[in-house]
C-alpha positions in Angstrom: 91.8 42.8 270.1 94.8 40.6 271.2 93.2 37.8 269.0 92.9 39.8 266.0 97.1 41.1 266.5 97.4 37.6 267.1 96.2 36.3 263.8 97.3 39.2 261.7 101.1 38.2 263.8 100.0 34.2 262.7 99.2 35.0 259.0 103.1 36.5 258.9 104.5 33.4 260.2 102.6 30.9 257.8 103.0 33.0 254.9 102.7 30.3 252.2 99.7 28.3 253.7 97.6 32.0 253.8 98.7 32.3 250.2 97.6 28.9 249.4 94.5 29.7 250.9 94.0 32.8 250.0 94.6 31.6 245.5 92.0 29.0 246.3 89.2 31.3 247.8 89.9 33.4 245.1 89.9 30.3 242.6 86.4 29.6 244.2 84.6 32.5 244.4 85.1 33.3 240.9 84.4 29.8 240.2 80.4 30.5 242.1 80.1 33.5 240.7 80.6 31.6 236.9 78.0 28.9 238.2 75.7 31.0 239.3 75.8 32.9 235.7 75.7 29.6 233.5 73.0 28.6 235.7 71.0 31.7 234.8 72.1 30.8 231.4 70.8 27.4 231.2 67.8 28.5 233.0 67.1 31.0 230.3 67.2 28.4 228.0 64.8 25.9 229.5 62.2 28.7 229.5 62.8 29.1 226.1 62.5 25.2 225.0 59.3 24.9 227.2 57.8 27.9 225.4 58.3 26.7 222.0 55.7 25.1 220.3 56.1 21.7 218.8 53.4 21.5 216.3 55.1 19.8 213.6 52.9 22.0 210.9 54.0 25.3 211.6 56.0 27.3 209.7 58.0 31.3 210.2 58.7 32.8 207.1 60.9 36.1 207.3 62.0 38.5 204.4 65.9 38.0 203.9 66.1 41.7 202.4 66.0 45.3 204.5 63.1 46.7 204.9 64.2 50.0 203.6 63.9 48.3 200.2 60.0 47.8 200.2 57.7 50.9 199.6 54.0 50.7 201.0 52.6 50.0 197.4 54.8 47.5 196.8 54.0 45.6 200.0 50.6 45.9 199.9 50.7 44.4 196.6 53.4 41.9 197.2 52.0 40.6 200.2 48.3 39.7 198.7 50.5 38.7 195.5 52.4 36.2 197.4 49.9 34.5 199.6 47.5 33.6 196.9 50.4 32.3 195.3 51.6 30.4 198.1 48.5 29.0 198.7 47.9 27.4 194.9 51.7 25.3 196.1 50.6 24.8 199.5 47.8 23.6 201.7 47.4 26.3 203.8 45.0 26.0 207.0 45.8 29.3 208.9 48.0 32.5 208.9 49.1 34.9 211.5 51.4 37.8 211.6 53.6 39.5 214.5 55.9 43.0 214.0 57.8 44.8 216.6 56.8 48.8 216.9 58.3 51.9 219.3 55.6 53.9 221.1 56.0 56.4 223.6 54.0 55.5 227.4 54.2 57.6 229.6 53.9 55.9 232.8 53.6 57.1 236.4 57.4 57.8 237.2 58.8 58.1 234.1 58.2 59.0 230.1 60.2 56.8 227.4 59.7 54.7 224.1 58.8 50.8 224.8 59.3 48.1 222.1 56.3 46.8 221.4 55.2 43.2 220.1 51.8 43.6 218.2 50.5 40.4 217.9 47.5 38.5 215.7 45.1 36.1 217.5 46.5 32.7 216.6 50.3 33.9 217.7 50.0 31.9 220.9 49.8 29.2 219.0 52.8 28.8 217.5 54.7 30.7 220.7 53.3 30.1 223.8 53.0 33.7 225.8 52.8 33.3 229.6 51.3 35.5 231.6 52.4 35.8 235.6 49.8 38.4 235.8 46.1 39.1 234.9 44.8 38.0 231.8 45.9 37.3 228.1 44.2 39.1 225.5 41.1 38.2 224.5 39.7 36.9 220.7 36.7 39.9 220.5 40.0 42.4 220.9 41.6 41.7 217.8 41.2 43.0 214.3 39.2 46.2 216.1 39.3 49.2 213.4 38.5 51.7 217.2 40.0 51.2 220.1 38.4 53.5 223.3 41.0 51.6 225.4 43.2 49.5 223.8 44.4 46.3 226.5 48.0 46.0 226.6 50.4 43.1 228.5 53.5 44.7 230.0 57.0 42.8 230.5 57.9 41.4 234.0 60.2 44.4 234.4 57.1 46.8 235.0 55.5 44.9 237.2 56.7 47.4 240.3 56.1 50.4 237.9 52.3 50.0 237.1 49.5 48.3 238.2 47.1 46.1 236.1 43.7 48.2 235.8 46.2 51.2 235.1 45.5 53.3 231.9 48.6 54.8 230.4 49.1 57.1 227.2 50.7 57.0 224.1 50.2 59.7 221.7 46.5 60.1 221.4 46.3 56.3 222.4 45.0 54.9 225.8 46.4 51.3 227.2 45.1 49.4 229.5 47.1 46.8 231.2 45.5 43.7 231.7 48.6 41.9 232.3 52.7 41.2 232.9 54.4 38.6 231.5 56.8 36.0 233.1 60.6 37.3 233.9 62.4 36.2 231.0 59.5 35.7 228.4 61.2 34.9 225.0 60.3 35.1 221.2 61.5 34.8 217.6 63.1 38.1 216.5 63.3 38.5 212.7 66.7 40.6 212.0 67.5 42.1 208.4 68.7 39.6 206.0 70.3 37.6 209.0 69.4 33.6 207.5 69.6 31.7 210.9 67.5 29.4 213.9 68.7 31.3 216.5 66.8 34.5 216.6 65.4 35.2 220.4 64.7 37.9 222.2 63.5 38.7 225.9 60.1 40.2 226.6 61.0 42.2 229.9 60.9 45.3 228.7 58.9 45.3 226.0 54.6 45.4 225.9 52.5 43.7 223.8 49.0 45.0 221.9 46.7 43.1 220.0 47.0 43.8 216.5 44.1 45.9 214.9 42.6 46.6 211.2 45.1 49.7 211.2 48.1 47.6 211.6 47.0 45.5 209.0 46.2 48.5 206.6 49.1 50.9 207.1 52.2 48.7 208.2 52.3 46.3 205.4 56.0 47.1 205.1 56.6 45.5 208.3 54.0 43.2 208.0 55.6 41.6 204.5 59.4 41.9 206.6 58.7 40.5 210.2 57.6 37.3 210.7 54.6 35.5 209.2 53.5 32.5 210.6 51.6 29.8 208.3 50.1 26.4 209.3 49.9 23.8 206.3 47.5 20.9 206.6 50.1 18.4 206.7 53.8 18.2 207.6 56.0 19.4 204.3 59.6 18.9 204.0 61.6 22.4 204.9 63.4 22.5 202.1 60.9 21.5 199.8 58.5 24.2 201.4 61.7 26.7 200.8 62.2 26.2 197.4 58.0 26.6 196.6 58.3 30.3 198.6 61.6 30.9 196.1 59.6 30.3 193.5 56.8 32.6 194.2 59.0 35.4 194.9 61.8 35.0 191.8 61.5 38.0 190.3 60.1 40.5 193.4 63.5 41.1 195.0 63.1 39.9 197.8 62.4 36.6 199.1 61.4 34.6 202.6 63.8 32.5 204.7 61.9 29.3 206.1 62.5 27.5 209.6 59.4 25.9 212.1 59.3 26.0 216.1 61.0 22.3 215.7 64.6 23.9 214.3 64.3 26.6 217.0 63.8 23.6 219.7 66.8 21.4 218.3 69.1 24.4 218.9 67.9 25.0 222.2 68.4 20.7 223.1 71.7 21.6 221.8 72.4 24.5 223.2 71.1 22.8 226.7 73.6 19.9 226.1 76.2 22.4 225.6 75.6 24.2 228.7 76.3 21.4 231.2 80.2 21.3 230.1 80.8 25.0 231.5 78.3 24.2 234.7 80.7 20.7 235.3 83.6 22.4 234.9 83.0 25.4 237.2 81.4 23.1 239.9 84.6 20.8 239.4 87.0 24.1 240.2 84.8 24.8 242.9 85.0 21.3 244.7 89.2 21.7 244.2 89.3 24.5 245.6 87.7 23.6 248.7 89.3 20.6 249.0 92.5 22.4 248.7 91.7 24.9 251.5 90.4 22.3 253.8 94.2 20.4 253.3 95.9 23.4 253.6 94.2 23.9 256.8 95.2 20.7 258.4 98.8 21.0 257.0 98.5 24.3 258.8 97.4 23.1 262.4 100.2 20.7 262.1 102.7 22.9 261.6 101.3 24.6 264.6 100.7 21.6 267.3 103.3 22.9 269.1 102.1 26.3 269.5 98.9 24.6 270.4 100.2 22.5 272.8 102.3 25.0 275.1 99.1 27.3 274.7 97.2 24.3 276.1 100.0 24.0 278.6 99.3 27.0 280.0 95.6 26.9 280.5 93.9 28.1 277.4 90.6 26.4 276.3 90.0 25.0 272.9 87.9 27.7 271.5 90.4 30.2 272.9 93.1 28.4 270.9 90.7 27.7 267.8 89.5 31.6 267.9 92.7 33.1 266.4 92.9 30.9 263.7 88.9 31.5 263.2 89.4 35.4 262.9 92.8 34.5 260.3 90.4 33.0 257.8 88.1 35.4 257.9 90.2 38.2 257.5 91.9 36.0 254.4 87.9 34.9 253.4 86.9 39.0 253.3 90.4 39.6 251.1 89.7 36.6 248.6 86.0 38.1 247.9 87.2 41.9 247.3 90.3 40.1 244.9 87.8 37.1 243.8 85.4 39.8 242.5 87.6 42.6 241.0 89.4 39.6 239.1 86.5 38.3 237.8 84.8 41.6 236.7 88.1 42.9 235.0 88.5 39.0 233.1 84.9 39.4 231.5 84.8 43.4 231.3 84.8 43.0 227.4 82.0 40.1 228.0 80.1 42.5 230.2 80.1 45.5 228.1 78.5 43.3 225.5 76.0 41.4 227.7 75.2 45.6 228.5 74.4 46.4 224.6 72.3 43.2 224.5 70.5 42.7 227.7 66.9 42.2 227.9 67.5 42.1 223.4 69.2 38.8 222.8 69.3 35.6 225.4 73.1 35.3 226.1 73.4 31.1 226.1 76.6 31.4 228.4 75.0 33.5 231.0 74.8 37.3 232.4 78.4 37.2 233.3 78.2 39.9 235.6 78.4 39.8 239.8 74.1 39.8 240.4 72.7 39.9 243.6 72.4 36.2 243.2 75.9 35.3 242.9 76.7 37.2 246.2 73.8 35.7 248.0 75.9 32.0 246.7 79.0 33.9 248.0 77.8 34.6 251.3 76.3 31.0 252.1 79.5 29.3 250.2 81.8 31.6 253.0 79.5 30.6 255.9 79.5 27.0 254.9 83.2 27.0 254.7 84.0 29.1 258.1 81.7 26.1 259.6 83.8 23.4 257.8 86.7 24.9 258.4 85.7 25.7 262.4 84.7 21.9 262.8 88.2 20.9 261.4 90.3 23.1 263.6 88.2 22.6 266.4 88.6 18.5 266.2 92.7 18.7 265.2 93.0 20.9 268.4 91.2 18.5 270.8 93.4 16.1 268.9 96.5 17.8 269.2 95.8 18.4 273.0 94.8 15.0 274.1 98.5 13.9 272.1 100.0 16.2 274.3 98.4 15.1 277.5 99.2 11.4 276.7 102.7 12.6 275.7 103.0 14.8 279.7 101.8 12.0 281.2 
C-alpha cells in the first residue's frame, strides 16, 4: 500500500513527464487500435483479390435500370430476345446467372429472413466460392424442377448456430446444409442503376442454394436485373463488347452495364496499394510514441537520481526503488487505455454508425473502425511489452544511478 501512496505522491511531483507519458500512451493506443482495423481492412481485400477469377474471357453484365420497371412478360421476353441477339454479335461459349432472394429459416435458436445467393452451376467459375466446411454443391443438383431436400451452404457466421447434416425450414421448403463458407467470403453485388467496379458484398450471413427450373421460370425479373455472367470464345475489347449489348437493347428501356473479373481485380491491386499508406502511417505514430515514452522515462529517472540515491543510502534494494515507479506506469498505462479508447470511439462514432448500416453488406476498404476483440488482445500485449521495456530501463538507470553514487561516497 505505501508503494502505491508513493507513486500516486510521485506522479504529483513530476506532473509534466506523467502528462507526457500519459498523451503518448494515448497517441499509441489509438494508433493499435487504427492498425489493427486497416489490417482487417487490407486483409478483407486480399481475400477478395485471391477469390476473383482472372479468366480474361469473362464477362458480368447488369441491368442499369430498377427493377420495378420490368413486368414478368416483359422479362421473359426480353431476356430470350436479348441473348439470341447477343449471340448473332458475339461468340458466346457459356452463360450463367446468379440473383439474391429473402427466405425465412427457421433455425434451432432463432426464426428470421436470410439473404440468399442462388446460384447456376458454372458461377464458381467466374467467382471462386470457398468452402471451410463440408462440401460445395454438386452438378446433378442444379436445374432440379423437385427438390425433397434442397442442399444449402450457410455463411461462416452460422457455423456455431447449425450443424452440417441439419435440415432447416423455410416455408414449405426443406434445406439441407452441406456446408459453411469461409469468414469473409465476398461477391459481386449488382445495385440499381449504380454504373461501377466496385460492387462487393460479404457472404457471412447470407446462404446459398443451387438455382432450380423454378427460379429460371418464375424470377426472370430478377434474372434479366442481377447479374448475368457470359464467356465469349475469345477476349473482346470492353468497350467494344458495351457498345454491341447497347445495340441490342436500344429501344427496350433498359440496357446492361459491362465490366469482367479483371476490372474488379485492378481495383482491388489498387485498393491494396492504397492500403499500405494508412497501415505506414499508424505503425509510424506507433513507433513515436514509444519512443517518446521510453525518453520521457529516462528524463524522468534523472530528475530523480537523487531521490534514488538517498533511498539507496538508506538500504533499499533496486526493485524496492524500481517498484514505485513500476506501479506509476501502470496506473498512467490503465488511464491512457480507458482515455485511448473513449477518444477513439467518440473520433469515428459517425464512421462506426455507418460501418453498423453496412456490415456483413459492403467490404469497408479502410477497415471495421470499431474497438474488436482483436485490437484489445494488441492492446494488452503492446502494454505488457512496454511495462517490460520500460521495467528493463528503470531497472538498468537505477543500478546506474546507484553505482554513481557509490563511486561518488567513496
Amino acid at each position: 500500500m505505501f508503494f502505491i501512496f508513493d507513486s500516486i505522491r510521485s506522479v504529483k511531483k513530476r506532473l509534466l513527464p506523467s502528462l507526457i507519458i500519459v498523451i503518448s500512451l494515448i497517441i499509441a493506443f489509438s494508433s493499435a487500435i487504427e492498425f489493427v482495423s486497416n489490417l482487417s481492412g487490407y486483409r478483407k481485400m486480399m481475400t477478395l483479390a485471391n477469390n476473383l477469377s482472372t479468366h480474361k474471357n469473362f464477362y458480368e453484365l447488369y441491368a442499369t435500370q430498377d427493377i420495378t420497371l420490368f413486368s414478368e412478360e416483359k422479362a421473359k421476353n426480353d431476356y430470350q430476345d436479348f441473348m439470341q441477339g447477343l449471340s448473332n454479335t458475339i461468340p458466346i461459349t457459356n452463360k450463367t446467372n446468379y440473383l439474391f432472394r429473402n427466405y425465412s429459416l427457421s433455425l434451432k435458436k432463432e426464426n428470421g429472413t436470410i439473404k440468399t445467393l442462388i446460384v447456376d452451376k458454372d458461377i464458381n467459375k467466374y467467382f471462386h466460392i470457398r468452402i471451410s466446411q463440408g462440401r460445395y454443391f454438386e452438378e446433378s443438383e442444379f436445374h432440379k424442377s423437385v427438390f425433397d431436400i434442397r442442399p444449402v451452404i450457410l455463411g461462416a457466421n452460422y457455423i456455431e448456430k447449425v450443424s452440417i447434416g441439419d435440415v432447416i425450414r423455410s416455408g414449405k421448403m426443406k434445406l439441407k446444409v452441406i456446408g459453411f463458407l469461409e469468414k469473409n467470403s465476398p461477391f459481386t453485388y449488382p445495385r440499381s442503376g449504380e454504373i461501377s467496379d466496385n460492387r462487393i458484398t460479404l457472404l457471412d450471413d447470407m446462404a446459398i442454394l443451387p438455382i432450380g427450373t423454378e427460379e429460371i421460370e418464375f424470377y426472370s425479373v430478377e434474372l434479366l436485373y442481377n447479374g448475368l455472367i457470359i464467356e465469349t470464345k475469345e477476349k473482346i475489347n470492353i468497350n467494344e463488347f458495351q457498345k454491341k449489348v447497347l445495340k441490342v437493347t436500344e429501344g427496350k428501356g433498359y440496357s446492361y452495364y459491362v465490366t469482367n473479373p479483371n476490372k474488379l481485380l485492378e481495383n482491388e491491386k489498387q485498393g491494396i496499394d492504397n492500403m499500405s499508406y494508412p497501415l505506414l502511417l499508424s505503425g509510424t505514430v506507433l513507433f513515436f510514441s514509444f519512443l517518446s515514452i521510453v525518453l520521457t522515462s529516462m528524463a524522468t529517472l534523472y530528475i530523480e537520481r537523487k531521490n534514488i540515491s538517498i533511498k539507496s543510502a538508506l538500504g533499499a534494494s533496486t526493485f524496492q526503488i524500481c517498484l514505485p515507479f513500476i506501479i506509476e506506469y501502470m496506473l498512467l498505462f490503465i488511464l491512457s487505455i480507458c482515455i485511448g479508447i473513449t477518444y477513439f470511439q467518440w473520433e469515428n462514432s459517425g464512421a462506426i454508425e455507418i460501418q453498423k448500416e453496412l456490415e456483413n453488406s459492403t467490404v469497408s476498404f479502410f477497415g471495421t473502425l470499431k474497438v474488436s476483440i482483436e485490437s484489445l488482445v494488441v492492446i494488452g500485449a503492446l502494454s505488457l511489452v512496454m511495462i517490460l521495456v520500460i521495467y528493463a530501463i528503470i531497472y538498468l538507470n537505477v543500478l546506474k544511478i546507484k553505482n554513481t553514487y557509490m563511486k561518488e561516497v567513496l
